[in-house]
N, C-alpha and C positions, 0 to 999 in steps of 0.2 A: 083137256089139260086140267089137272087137280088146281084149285087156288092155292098158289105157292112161291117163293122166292118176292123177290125187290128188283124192280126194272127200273132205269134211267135211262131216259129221253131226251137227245141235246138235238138241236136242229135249231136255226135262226127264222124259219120258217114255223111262224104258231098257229096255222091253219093246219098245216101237218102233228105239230105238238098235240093237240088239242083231238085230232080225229086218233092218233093210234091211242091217248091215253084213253079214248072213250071205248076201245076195244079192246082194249087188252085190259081192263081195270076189272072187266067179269071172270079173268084168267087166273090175274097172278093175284099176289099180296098185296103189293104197293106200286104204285106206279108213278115216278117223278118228272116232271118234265122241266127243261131247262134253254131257253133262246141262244143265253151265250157261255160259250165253254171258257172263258177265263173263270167261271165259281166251278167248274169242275173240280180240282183239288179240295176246298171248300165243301163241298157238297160231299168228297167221296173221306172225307174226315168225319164227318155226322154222322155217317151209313155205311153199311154194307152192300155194295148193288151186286146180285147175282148176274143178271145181262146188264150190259148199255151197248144204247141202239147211236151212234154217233154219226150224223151228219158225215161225207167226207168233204164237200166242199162249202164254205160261209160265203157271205158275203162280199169278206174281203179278195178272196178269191175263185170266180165262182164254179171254173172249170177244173184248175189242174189235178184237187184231190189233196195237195199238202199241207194243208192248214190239219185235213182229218189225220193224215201219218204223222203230223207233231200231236197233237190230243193223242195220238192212240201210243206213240209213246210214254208222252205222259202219264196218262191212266197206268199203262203198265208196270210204271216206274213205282208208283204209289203201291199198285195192288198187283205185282205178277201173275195173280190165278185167274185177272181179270178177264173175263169171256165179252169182246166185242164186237158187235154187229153193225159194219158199215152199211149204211143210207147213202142212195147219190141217184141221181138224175142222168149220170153219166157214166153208166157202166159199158166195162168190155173185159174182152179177158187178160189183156195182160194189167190192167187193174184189179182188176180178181186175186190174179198171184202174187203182186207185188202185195196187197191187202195180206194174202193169205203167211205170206216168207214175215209182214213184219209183224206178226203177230194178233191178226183179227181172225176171229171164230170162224165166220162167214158174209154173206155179202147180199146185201137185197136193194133190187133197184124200184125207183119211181115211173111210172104210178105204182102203187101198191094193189098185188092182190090181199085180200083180208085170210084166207086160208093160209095162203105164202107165209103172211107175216107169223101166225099163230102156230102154223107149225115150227118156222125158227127160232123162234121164242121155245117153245117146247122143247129142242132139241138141245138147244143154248141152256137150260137151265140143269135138262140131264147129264151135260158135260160139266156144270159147275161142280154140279151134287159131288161128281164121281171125281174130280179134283181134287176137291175136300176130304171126300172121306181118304184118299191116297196120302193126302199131306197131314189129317188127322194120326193117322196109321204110323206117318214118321215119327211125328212128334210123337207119339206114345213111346216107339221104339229109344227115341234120343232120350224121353224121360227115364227111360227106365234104366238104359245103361248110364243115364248120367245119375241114378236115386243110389248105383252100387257102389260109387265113387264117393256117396253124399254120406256124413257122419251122422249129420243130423236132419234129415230127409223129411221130417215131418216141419220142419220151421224153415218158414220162406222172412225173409230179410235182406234188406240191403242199407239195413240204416246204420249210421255209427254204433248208436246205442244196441243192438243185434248182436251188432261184430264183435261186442264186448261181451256180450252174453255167450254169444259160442265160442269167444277165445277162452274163457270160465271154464268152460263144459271141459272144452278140451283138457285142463289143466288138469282139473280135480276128478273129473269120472274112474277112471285109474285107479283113483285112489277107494280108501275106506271112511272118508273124511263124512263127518256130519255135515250136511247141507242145508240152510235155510232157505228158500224162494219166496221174496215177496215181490207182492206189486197189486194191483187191483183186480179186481172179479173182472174174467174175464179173456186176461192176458196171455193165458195160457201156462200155469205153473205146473200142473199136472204134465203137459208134455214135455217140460223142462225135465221134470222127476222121471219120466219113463227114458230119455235122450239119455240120464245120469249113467240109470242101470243098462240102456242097452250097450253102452259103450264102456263096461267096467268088467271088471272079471268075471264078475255075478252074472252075466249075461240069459247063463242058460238055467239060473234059479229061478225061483217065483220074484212077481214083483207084487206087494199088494197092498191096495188104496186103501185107508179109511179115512172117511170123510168126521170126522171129530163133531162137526156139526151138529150132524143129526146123529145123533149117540145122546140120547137121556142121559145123565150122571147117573141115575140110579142103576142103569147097564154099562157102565162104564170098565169098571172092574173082569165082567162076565165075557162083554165081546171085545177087549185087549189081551186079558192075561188068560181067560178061561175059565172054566167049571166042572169040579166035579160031579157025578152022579150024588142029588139027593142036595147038592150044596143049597139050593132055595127052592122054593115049591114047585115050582115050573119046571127044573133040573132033573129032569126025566134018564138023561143019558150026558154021560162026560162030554167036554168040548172044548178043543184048544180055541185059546186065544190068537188072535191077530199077529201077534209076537210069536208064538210058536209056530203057524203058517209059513211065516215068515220066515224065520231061519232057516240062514244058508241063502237067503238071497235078500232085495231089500224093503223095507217099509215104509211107507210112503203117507205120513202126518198130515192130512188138511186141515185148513184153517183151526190150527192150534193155540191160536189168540183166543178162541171159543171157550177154552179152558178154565175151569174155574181153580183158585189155589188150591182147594184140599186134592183135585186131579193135579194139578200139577206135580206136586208132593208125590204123589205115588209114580206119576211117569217117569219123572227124576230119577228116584229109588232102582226102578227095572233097568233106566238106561245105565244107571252108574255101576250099579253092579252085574248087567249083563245076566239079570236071569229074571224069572219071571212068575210066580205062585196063583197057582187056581184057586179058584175060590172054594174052598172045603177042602183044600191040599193037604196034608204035610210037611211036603219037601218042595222046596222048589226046584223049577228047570232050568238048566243053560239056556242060554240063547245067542246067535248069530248070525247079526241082521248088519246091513245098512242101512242108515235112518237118514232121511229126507224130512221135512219137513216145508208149508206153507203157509201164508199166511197173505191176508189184506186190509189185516190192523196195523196200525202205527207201533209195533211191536215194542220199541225203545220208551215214546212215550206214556205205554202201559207199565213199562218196569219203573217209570220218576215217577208215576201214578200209584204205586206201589199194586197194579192189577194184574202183573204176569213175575213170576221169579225171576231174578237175576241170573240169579246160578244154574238154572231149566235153560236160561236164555244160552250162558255160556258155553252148556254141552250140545244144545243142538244146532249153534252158528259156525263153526268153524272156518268154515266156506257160508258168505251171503252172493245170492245171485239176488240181483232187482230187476224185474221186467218193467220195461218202459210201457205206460199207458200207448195204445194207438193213435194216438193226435200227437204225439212227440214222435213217430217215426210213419208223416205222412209219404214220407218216398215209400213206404211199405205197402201202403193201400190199393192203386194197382196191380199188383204181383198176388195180391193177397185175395183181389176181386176177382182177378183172373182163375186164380186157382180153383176158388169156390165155385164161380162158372163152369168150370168144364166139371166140376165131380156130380154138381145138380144136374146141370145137361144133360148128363149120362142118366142119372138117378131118375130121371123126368122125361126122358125120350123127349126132351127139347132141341132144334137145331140153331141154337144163342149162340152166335161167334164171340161177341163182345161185349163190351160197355160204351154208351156212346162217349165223343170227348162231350158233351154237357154233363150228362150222367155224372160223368166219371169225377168231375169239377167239382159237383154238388157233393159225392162222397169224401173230397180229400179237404172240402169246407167242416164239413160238420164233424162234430165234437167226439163223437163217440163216446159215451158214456159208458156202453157196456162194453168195449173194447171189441178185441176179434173175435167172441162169441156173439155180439152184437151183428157186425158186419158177415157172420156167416148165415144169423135168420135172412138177416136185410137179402142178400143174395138169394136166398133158396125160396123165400117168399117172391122177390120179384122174377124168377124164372117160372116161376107157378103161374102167376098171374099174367106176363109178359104173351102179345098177340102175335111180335114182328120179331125178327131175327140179329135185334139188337135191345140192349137195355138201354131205357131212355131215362129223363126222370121221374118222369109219372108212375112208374114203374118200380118206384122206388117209396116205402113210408118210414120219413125218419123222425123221431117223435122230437120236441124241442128243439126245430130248424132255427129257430130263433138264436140260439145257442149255439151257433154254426161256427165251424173256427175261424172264422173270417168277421166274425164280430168284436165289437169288444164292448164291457159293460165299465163304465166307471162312475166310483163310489165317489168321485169331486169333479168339476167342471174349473179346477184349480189348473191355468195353463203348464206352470212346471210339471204337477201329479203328473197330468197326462201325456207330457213328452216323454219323461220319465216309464212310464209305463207302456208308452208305444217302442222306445229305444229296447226297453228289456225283451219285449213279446218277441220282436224282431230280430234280435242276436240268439233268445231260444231257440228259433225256426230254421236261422241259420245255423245253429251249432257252432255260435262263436267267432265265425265267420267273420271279421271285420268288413273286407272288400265287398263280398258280398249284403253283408248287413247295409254297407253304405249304398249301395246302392239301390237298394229295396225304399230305402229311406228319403233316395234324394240327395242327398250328401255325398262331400268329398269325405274321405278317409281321417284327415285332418278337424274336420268339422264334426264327424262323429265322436273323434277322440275327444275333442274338448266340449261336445256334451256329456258323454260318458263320464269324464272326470269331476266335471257340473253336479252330477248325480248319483257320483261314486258307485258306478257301477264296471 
């Protein structure tokens, strides 16, 4: 048998615990053993087990066999794919079948042979595998007809702030509306920008990125609008611009806060007039494009700043979408870990079911700074590294854990400050949430309210 799979060991008996874990530990992956089945639920919320070997008779009762037919209910209730191997000291066969009608894998009686044991262990884990990959198989199937159904298939959400971002999309893609996307590095504005175009008329033009960024000013001109043959030294051969690419489908502006005013002045110029002159032109070109735009500057107070045009500002907001940082839509971070699992999995010929629930704790704690580009290394690093067929925390490296969102740093040990600022953190998490706020808090409804008013919030 290859080392492989996760086995769990219940028996009340730790003479037997203790001898199959010392023979089967050279077999499999992992090997758990456990005295009493009431941590069973417990235990099978931390892990994944591919076999458990369950006891059918305890203590409490030592012959009939039904203390193991409620456990093996149980187990199955939590994990239907569960593969269970009854233990007992008092086998026969119509115990066998009644085992076998309520759902256990197979049946091994005491004493034990050590071959017996290793080969149903073996046999048990090749029925798990082949389970898996069948209910894998589904779910790929339900994803996909459920992806043809999906508008916006690339953005997983269930947070308010989400719901409000794809009700946007909905509204304005249709349209020819300039779009602004802000929000922080990370958040995913770019797939906002491709969701715009794929769901607008433009669908089956070009869509095309420029990253503003990394664009020197002194090419600014060159790789936007274009060049002719001979226009500067390097000007070897004519070359549209970005803008002329672009038309007839849409253009898609990163971080345009990058801008310095004399670009701004000219990007202004091209969008207002709808055309666009190469450098060593004549004449200039039409142009029609849809212009998107992003950013994860304070855009507004670059304009009271006087560092970004007003009137630049106005032609390309028309429509603002704002993505929420990831620590404001921690009901998302599951859905989001999960997803990233199964694409590494694949990518990595890894067999990772999940996240554990500690794991998974430790990520809806922490802050995230680099948003869901963050939490996509974070996954794809920790199924690299990852030995066992779940993510644990170890397995996980998140830099300034300190910073975890379950902390809180304050700048006074002034007792109102900090009520005051636990009251706000609380109602953010909640989403305003009164009933629930209060009770996060401790508090009646009534008793929030009149701190809230306390601190005019």
């Amino acid at each position: 048998m290859s080392k492989h799979g996760n086995i769990l060991i219940v028996d009340d008996n730790e003479d037997i615990l203790f001898s199959l874990k010392l023979l089967l530990k050279h077999h499999v992956n992992h090997v758990e053993i456990e005295p009493n089945p009431d941590n069973i639920p417990d235990l099978m919320q931390e892990r994944d087990y591919d076999v458990i070997l369950l006891d059918m008779n305890f203590s409490q009762d030592a012959s009939s066999g039904q203390e193991g037919f409620y456990w093996l209910e149980k187990i199955l209730k939590i994990d239907p794919l569960a593969v269970v191997v009854f233990i007992t000291a008092y086998g026969n066969t119509d115990k066998a079948v009644q085992a076998i009608k309520a759902g256990a894998t197979d049946f091994i009686l005491k004493p034990f042979q050590n071959e017996k044991i290793i080969a149903t262990v073996n046999s048990s884990l090749r029925l798990r595998f082949s389970q898996e990959e069948v209910s894998t198989e589904k779910n790929r199937t339900r994803e996909l007809s459920a992806a043809t159904d999906q508008p916006f298939k690339d953005f997983i959400g269930v947070a308010p702030k989400m719901k409000n971002v794809f009700s946007t999309i909905n509204k304005v893609a249709g349209t020819d509306a300039s779009v602004l996307i802000t929000g922080e590095n990370g958040t995913g504005k770019e797939v906002v920008a491709r969701s715009l175009h794929r769901n607008s008329s433009r669908k089956d033009a070009i869509f095309v990125n420029v990253d503003l960024g990394a664009i020197p000013d002194t090419l600014f001109e060159s790789e936007l609008f274009g060049h002719e043959k001979g226009a500067f030294t390097d000007a070897k051969d004519a070359k549209p611009g970005r803008f002329e690419v672009a038309s007839g489908g849409t253009l898609f502006l990163d971080e345009i806060g990058n801008l310095t005013l004399p670009l701004q002045a000219k990007l202004l110029t091209a969008i207002e007039r709808r055309q666009v002159k190469r450098l060593g032109a004549k004449t200039p070109k039409d142009i029609d494009i849809r212009l998107i735009c992003a950013t994860n500057a304070s855009i507004y107070e670059m304009v009271d700043n006087g560092e970004f045009r007003q009137d630049l500002l106005y032609r390309i907001n028309t429509v603002e979408i704002e993505l929420p940082p990831l620590r404001e839509r921690i009901e998302d971070i599951p859905l989001l870990a999960d997803h990233y699992l199964k694409i590494f999995g694949k990518k990595y010929k890894k067999r990772i079911r999940k996240v554990s629930a500690s794991a998974m704790k430790e990520l809806e704690m922490y802050n995230w700074p680099g948003n869901i580009r963050e939490l996509q290394h974070a996954i794809e690093r920790a199924v690299i590294m990852a030995d066992g067929n779940m993510l644990e925390p170890d397995d996980f490296v998140l830099y300034n854990k300190s910073k975890a969102k379950g902390g809180m740093e304050f700048d006074t040990y002034d007792l109102d400050e900090v009520e005051k600022k636990v009251i706000k953190k609380v109602l953010d998490k909640t989403h305003g949430n009164i009933s629930h706020a209060a009770r996060e808090l401790g508090l009646t409804r009534t008793s929030l309210y009149r701190r809230m008013e306390k601190h005019g919030l």
